[in-house]
C-alpha positions in Angstrom: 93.3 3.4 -33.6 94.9 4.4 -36.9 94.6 8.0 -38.2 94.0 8.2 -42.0 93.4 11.3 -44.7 91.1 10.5 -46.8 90.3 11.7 -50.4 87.8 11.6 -52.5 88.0 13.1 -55.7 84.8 13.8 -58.6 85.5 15.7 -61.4 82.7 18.1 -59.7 84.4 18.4 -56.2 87.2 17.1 -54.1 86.5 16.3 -50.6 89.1 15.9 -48.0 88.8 14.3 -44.2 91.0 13.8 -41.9 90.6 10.7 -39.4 92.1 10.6 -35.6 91.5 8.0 -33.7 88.6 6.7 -35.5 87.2 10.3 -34.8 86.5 13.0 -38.2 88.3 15.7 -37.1 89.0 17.8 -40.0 87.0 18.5 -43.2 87.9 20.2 -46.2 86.0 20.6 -49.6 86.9 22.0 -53.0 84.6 22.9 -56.1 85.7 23.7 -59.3 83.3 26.4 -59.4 84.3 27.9 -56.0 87.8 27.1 -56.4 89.5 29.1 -52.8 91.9 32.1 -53.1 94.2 31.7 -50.0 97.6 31.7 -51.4 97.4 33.6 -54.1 99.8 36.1 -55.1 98.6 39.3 -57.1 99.9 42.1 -59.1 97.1 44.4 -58.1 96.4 48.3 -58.0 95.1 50.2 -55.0 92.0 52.2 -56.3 90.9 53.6 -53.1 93.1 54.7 -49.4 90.9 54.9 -45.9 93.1 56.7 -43.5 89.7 56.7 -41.1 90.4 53.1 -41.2 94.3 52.7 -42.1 93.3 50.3 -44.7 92.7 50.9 -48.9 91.2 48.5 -51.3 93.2 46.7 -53.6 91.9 45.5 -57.3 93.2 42.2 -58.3 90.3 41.6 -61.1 88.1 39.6 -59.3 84.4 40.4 -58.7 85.5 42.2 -55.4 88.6 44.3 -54.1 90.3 43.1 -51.9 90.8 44.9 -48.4 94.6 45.4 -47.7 95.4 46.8 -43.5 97.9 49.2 -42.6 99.9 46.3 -40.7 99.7 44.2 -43.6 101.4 47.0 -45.6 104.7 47.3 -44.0 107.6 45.5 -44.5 109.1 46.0 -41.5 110.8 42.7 -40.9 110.9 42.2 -36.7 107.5 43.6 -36.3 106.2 41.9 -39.6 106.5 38.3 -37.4 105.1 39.7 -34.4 102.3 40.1 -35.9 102.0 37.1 -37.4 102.9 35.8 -33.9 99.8 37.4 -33.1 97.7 36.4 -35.8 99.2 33.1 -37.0 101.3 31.9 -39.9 98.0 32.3 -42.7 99.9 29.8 -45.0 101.3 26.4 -42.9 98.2 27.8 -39.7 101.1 27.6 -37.8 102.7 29.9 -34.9 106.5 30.9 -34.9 108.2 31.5 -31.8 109.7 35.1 -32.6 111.8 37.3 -30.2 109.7 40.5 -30.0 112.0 43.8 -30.1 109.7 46.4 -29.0 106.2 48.4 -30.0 106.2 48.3 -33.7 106.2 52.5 -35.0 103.0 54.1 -35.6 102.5 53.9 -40.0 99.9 56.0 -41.4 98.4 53.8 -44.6 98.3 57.5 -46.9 102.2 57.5 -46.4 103.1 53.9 -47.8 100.2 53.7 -50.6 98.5 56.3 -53.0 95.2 55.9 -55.5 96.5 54.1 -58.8 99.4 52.7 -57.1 100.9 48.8 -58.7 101.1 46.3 -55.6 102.0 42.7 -55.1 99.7 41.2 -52.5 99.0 37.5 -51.3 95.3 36.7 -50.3 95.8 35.4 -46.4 91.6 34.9 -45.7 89.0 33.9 -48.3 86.3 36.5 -48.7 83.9 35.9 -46.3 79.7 37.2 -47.2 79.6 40.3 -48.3 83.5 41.4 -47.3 86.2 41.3 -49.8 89.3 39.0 -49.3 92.0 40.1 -46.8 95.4 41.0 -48.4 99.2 41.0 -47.4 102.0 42.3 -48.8 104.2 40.3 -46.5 104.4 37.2 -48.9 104.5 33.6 -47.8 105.5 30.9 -49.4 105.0 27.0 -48.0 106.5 24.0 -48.4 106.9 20.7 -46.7 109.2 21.7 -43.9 109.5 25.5 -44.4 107.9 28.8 -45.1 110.0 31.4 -47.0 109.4 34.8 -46.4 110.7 36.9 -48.7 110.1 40.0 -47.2 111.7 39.5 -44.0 115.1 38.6 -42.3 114.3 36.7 -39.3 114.3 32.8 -38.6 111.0 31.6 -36.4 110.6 27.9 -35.0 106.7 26.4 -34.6 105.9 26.4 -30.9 104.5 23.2 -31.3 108.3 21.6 -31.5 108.8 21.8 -27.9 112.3 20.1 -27.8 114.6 22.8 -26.8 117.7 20.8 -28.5 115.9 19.8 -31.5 114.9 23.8 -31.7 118.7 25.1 -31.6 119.5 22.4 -34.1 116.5 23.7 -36.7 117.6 27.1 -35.9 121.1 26.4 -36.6 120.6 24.6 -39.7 118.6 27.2 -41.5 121.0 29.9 -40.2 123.8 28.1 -41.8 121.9 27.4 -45.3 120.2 30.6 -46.0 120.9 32.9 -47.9 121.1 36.5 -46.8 118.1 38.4 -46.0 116.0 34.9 -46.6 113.5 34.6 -43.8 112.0 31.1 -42.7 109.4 29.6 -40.8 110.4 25.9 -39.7 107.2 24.1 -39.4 106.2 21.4 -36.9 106.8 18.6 -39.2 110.1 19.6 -39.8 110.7 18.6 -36.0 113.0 15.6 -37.3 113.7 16.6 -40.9 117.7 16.2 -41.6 119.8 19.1 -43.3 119.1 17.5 -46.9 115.4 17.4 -46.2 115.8 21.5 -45.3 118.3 22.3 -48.0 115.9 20.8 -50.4 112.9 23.1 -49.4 114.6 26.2 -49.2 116.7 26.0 -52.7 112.4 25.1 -54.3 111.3 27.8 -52.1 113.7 30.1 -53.5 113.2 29.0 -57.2 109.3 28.9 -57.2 110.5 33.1 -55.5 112.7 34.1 -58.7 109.9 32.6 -60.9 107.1 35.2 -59.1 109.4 37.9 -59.3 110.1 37.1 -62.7 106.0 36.7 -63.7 105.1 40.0 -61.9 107.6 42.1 -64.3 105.7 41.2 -67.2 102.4 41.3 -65.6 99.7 42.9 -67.0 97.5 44.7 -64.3 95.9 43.6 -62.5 96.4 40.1 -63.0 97.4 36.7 -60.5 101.2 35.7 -60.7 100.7 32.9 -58.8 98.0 30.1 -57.7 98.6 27.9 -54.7 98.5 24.4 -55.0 95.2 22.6 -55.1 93.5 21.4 -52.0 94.5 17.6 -53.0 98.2 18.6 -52.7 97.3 21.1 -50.0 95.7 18.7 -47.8 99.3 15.9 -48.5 101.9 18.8 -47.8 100.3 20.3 -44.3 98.5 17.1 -42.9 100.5 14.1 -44.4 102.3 13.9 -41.4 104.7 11.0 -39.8 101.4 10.6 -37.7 99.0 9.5 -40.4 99.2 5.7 -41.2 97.3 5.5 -44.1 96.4 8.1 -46.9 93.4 6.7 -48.8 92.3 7.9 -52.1 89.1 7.0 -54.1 90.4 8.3 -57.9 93.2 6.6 -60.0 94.2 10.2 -61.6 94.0 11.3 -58.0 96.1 8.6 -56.1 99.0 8.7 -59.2 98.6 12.9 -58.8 99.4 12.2 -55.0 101.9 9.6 -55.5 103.8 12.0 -57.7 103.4 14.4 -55.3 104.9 12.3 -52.3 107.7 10.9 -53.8 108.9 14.9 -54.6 108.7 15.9 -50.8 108.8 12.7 -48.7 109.4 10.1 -50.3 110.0 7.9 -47.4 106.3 8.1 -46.9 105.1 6.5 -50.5 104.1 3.4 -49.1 101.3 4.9 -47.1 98.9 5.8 -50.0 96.5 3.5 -50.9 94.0 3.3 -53.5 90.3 3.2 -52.3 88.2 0.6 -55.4 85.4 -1.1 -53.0 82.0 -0.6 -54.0 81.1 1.2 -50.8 82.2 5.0 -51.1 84.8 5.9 -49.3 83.6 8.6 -47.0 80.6 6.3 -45.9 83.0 3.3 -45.3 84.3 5.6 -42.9 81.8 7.0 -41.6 82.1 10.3 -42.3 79.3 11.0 -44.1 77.4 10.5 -40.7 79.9 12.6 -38.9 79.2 15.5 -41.2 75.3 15.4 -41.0 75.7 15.3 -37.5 77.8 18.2 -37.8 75.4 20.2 -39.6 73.1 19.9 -36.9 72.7 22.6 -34.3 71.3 19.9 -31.2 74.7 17.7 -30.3 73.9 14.7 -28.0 75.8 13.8 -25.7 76.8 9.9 -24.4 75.4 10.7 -20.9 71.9 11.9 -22.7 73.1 15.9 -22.1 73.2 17.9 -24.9 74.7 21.0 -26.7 72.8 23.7 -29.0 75.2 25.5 -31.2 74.0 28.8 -32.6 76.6 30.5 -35.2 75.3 34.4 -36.0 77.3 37.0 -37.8 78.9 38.3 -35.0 79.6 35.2 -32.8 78.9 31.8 -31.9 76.6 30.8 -28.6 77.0 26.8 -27.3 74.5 26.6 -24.7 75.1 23.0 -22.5 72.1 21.4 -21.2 71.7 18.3 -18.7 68.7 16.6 -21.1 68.2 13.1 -20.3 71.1 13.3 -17.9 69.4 12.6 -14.2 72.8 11.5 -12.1 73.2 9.8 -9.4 74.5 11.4 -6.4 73.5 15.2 -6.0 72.8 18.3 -8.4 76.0 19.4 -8.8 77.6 16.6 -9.5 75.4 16.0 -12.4 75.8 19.3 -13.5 79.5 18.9 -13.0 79.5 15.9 -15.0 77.4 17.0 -18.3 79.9 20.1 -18.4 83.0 17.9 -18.2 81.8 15.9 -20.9 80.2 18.9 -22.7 84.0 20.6 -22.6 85.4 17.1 -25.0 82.5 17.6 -27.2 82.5 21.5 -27.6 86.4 21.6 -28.3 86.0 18.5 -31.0 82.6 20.3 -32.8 84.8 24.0 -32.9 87.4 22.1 -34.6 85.3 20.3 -37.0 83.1 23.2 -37.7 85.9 25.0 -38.0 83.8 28.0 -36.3 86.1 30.8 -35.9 85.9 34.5 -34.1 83.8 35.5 -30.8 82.3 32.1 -29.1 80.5 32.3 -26.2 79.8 28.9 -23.9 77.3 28.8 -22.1 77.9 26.0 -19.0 74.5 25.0 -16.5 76.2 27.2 -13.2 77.9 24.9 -10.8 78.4 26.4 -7.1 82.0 24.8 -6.1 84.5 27.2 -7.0 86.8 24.2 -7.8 84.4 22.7 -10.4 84.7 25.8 -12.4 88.7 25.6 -12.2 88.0 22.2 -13.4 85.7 23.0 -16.5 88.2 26.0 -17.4 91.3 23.4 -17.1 89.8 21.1 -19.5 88.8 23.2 -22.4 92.3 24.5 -22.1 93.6 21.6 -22.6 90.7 20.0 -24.8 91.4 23.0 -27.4 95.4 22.1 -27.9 95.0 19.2 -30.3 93.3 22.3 -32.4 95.8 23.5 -35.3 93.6 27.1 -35.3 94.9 29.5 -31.9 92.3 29.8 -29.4 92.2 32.2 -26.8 90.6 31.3 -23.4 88.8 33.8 -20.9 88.2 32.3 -17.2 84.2 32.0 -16.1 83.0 35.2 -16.0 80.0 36.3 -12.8 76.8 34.8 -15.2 78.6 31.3 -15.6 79.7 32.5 -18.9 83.4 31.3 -21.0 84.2 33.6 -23.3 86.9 32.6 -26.0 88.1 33.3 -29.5 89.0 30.5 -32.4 91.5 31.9 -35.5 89.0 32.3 -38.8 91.0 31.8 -41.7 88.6 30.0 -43.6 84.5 29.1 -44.1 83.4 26.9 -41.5 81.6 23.5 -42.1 78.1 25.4 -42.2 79.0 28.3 -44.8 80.8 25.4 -46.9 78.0 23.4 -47.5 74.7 25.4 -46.6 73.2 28.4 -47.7 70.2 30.5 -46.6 66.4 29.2 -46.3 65.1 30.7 -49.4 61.9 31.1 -47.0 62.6 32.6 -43.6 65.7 34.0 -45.2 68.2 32.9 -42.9 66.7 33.6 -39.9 65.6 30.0 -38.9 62.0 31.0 -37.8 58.6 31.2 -40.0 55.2 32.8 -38.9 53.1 30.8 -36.7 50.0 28.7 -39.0 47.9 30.7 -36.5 49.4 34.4 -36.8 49.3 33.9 -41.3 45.4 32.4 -40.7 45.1 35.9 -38.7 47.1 37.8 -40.8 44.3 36.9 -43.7 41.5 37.9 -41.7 43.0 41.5 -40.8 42.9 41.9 -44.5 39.7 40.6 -45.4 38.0 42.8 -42.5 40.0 45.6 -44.3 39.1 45.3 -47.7 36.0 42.9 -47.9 33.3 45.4 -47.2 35.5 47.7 -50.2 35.3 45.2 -52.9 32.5 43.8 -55.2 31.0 40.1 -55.7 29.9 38.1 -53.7 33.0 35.7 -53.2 37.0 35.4 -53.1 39.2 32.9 -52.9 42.4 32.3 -50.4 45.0 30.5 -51.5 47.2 29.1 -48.3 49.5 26.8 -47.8 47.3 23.3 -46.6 48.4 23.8 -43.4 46.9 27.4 -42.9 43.9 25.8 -44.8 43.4 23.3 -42.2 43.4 25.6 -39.4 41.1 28.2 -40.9 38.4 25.4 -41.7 38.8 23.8 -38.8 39.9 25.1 -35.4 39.2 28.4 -36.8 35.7 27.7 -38.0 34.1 30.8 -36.0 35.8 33.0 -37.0 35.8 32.7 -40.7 32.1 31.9 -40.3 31.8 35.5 -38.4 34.1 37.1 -40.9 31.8 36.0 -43.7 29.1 37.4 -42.3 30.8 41.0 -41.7 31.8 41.4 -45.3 28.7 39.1 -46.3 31.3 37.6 -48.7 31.4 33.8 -49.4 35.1 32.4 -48.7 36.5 29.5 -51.0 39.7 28.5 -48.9 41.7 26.6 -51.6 44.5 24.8 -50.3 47.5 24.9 -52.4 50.9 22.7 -52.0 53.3 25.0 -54.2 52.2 27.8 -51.7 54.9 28.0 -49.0 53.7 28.5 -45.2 54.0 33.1 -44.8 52.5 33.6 -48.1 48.6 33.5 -49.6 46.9 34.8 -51.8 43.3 36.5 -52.0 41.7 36.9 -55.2 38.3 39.2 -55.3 35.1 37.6 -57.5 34.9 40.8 -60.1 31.3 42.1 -60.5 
């Protein structure tokens, strides 16, 4: 099956999905009024240090500062990209292969920034809640085939081009057209890119770099220098690769934006962008709109009739694997076997579409056979490396427990499009019918014999209403004859299940 990118574009958001296999993989959405950050470059100023935490907070005159880490700070070149072997290339989510040189030297933030100090940082992680957004100094700059970093000297090769030859060739060419100092990432879909398709990256790369440079001298402060392109062009430059067939899009302003676009960087690939004008929308023609729903959901069904429950907290994410429906046919473990196995497919596709990032813990029913569990840990190894975001895999620990970590470098699917109940608050849980009904007679056992009149009225949610004239007919019959008040249980739709309200008959 083909794999498209689809786009479809309002004037009030732009949505962006990307199709493998007939399967939504990847989903990305833009509003005007929540327009990201990642990619920005600032002139800023540091208005507070933490050496307790070897960080300070950076003012780039947006509602929050932004939070700038020790590591982040240095311009060390060699130890620069380990870390970001560690941690990930922020702007292509991309790892280099870099040679390491030994432990990177012990930096104390107080000695590289002070209070009132001008810096030039690049956002590399949206704000997230209540945090601020994660800063760099350690600039990166994108393209199609490369990533200049200005601030190093070193040359690093995505792990994901495997090809040993084609690795010394990349590593050769860029060597050769560089200039000196220059430091580069090659990225994955540079893999058979020729020397004009390199030279013409790095001499835009370097350009776009002496117009920034140029911009923060005359900055005021703080300020932005420089705003990444928008997720439409995002979305064509990192995932319109050789590999998609088709890149659909929905808007005429859009698809010529593209088009432009596409014949800049590759314009081999023109002929693959199409524009979407049936009367069905795009992302239901495609099913995607389905896809994301389901996505949404915390219950995943599996084909076998097992099932997952994904809960995302704060702190971490739980996927607990059930057998549901599933009955087998031969033995216990087998089934058990089976729903995990199939459970490993679905878990590794719903991380990636989620995009659910940071602690995750997976819960798999316990299997007995040693080798099962090999089996289960084998496949979400290899179920995870389609994933462009680095995962990190722990074996099954003694309680039947995987423990693993997914790269967050961006909102996931649920923070994107959801936001708190504005009744239980976030938590997911309400009071019981049965503990407000009793709630309401603690407080009119307390209070009746106080108050004057011979009558007040509760106001509940018809629900509550329902239970207290009805299963709870005692009661409220006994109650009225401890406070010898008369109750007029009014049942009101606007009033939401926790709350009532009791108004007293005034003498």
């Amino acid at each position: 099956m083909y794999n498209y990118l689809l786009i479809n574009a309002n004037p009030y958001e732009i949505r962006i999905a990307l199709i493998e296999h007939g399967n939504l993989v990847e989903f990305y959405q833009e509003r005007p009024v929540e327009k990201g950050l990642v990619g920005n470059i600032y002139q800023g100023r540091v208005v507070r240090v933490l050496p307790g935490m070897q960080a300070a907070f950076v003012d780039l005159g947006l509602e929050r500062t932004g939070f700038l880490y020790v590591d982040d700070v240095s311009n060390d070149n060699k130890h620069f990209e380990d870390r970001m072997m560690d941690n990930g290339c922020q702007s292509c989510r991309e790892t280099p292969e870099i040679i390491q040189e030994g432990p990177a030297p012990q930096v104390n933030i107080e000695d590289l920034l002070t209070e009132g100090q001008e810096v030039m940082v690049q956002i590399c992680k949206e704000p997230l809640g209540t945090k601020g957004a994660r800063l760099t100094c350690n600039i990166t700059l994108p393209c199609r085939n490369l990533v200049y970093m200005p601030m190093t000297d070193h040359i690093g090769i995505s792990r994901k081009v495997e090809n040993d030859e084609d690795r010394q060739r990349l590593r050769q060419e860029i060597e050769n057209l560089r200039p000196q100092d220059a430091g580069f990432i090659v990225r994955t879909v540079a893999e058979n890119a020729s020397r004009e398709d390199l030279e013409a990256d790095m001499e835009f790369l370097l350009h776009l770099w002496g117009e920034i440079k140029d911009r923060v001298s005359k900055a005021n402060v703080p300020s932005i220098v420089y705003e990444d392109l928008d997720i439409t062009q995002r979305a064509v430059r990192d995932l319109f690769t050789p590999d998609i067939q088709r890149v659909v899009v929905d808007d005429k302003a859009t698809y010529q934006r593209v088009c432009n676009f596409v014949e800049t960087f590759v314009p081999q690939l023109r002929n693959r962008i199409s524009l979407y004008e049936n009367e069905v929308p795009l992302m239901d023609a495609y099913g995607v709109e389905v896809e994301i729903s389901r996505a949404l959901e915390k219950k995943v069904w599996l084909r076998s009739g097992g099932y997952i429950i994904i809960e995302t907290t704060e702190a971490l994410t739980v996927v607990d694997v059930n057998t549901g429906r599933y009955v087998g046919r031969k033995d216990l473990e087998e089934t058990i076997f089976k729903t995990n196995m199939e459970a490993v497919k679905e878990i590794a596709y719903q991380l990636r579409l989620r995009n659910i990032g940071g602690i995750i813990i997976i819960d798999f029913i316990d299997m007995e056979q040693e080798s099962n569990r090999e089996d289960v840990f084998t496949a979400l190894q290899e179920a995870v490396k389609k994933d462009k975001s680095r995962a990190n895999i722990l074996k099954v620990s003694e309680f039947g427990l995987v423990q693993m970590t997914r790269k967050r470098d961006r909102e996931n699917l649920s923070q994107m499009m959801c936001e708190p109940c504005m009744y239980c608050g976030g938590e997911g849980l309400l009071k019981s019918r049965r503990s407000v009904c009793y709630e309401i007679f603690r407080k009119l056992s307390h209070e009746g014999p106080k108050m004057a009149g011979g009558s007040v009225t509760i106001k509940v949610h018809p629900s509550v209403a329902d239970l207290m004239l009805k299963d709870e007919t005692l009661n409220t019959e006994n109650l009225e004859k401890e406070t010898q008040k008369r109750f007029i249980i009014v049942a009101d739709n606007d009033m939401y299940l926790e709350k009532y309200k009791i108004v007293w008959e005034k003498s």
